[in-house]
C-alpha positions as a Python dict, from the first residue, in 0.01 Angstrom:
ca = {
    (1, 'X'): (0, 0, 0),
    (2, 'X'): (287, 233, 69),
    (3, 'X'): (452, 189, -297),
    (4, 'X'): (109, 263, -466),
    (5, 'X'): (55, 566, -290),
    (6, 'X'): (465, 683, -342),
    (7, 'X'): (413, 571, -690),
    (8, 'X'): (75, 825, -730),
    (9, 'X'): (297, 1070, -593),
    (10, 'X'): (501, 1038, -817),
    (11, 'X'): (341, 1048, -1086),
    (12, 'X'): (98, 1371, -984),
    (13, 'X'): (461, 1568, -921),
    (14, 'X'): (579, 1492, -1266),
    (15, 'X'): (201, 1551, -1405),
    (16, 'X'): (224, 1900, -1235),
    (17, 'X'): (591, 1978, -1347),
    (18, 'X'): (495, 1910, -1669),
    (19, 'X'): (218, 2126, -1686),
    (20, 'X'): (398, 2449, -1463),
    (21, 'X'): (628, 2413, -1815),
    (22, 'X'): (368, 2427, -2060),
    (23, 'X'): (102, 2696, -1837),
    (24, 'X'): (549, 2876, -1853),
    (25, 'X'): (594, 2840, -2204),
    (26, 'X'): (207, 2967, -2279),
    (27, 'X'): (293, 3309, -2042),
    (28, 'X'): (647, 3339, -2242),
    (29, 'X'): (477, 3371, -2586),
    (30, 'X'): (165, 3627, -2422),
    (31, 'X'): (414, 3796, -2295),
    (32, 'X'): (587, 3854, -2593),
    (33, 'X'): (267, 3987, -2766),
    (34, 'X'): (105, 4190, -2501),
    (35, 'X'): (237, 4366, -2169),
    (36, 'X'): (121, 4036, -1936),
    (37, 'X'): (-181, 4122, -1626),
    (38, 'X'): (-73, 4127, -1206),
    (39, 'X'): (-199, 3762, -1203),
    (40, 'X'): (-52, 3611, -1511),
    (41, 'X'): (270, 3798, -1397),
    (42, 'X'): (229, 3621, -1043),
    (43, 'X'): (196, 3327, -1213),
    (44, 'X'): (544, 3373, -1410),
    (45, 'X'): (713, 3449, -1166),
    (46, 'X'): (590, 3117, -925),
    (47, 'X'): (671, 2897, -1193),
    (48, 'X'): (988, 3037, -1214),
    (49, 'X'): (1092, 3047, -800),
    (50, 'X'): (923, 2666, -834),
    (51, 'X'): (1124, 2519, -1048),
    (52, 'X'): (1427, 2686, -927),
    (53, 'X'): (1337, 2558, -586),
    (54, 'X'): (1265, 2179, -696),
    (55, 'X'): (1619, 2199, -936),
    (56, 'X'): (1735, 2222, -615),
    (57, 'X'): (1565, 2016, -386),
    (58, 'X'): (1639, 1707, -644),
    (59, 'X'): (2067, 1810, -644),
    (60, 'X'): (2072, 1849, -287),
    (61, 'X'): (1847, 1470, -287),
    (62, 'X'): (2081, 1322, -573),
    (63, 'X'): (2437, 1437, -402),
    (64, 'X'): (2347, 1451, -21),
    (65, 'X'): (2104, 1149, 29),
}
C-alpha cells in the first residue's frame, strides 16, 4: 500500500511539473505579444521560484542522500 501511494505521488509531481512548463511556455509567448496582467505575472514568476526551488531540492536529494 505504501509503494502505490509513493508511486501516485510520483506520478501527480511529474504531471504537475509538466504542466507548470507548458502553463510557462504559454505566459512566455503572451508575454511577448502583449504587456502580461498582475496575475498572469504572479503566475510567471511562481513557476519560475518553483522550479528553481525543486532543481534544487532534487541536487541536494541526488548528491546529499
Amino acid at each position: 500500500m505504501n509503494l502505490f501511494v509513493e508511486i501516485l505521488r510520483a506520478i501527480a509531481s511529474v504531471l504537475l511539473i509538466i504542466s507548470a512548463g507548458f502553463y510557462f511556455r504559454h505566459l512566455e509567448k503572451t508575454k511577448r505579444q502583449r504587456k502580461l496582467d498582475s496575475v498572469e505575472l504572479i503566475m510567471y514568476f511562481m513557476i519560475q521560484f518553483a522550479f528553481i526551488l525543486f532543481a534544487i531540492s532534487l541536487l541536494i536529494s541526488v548528491f546529499y542522500l
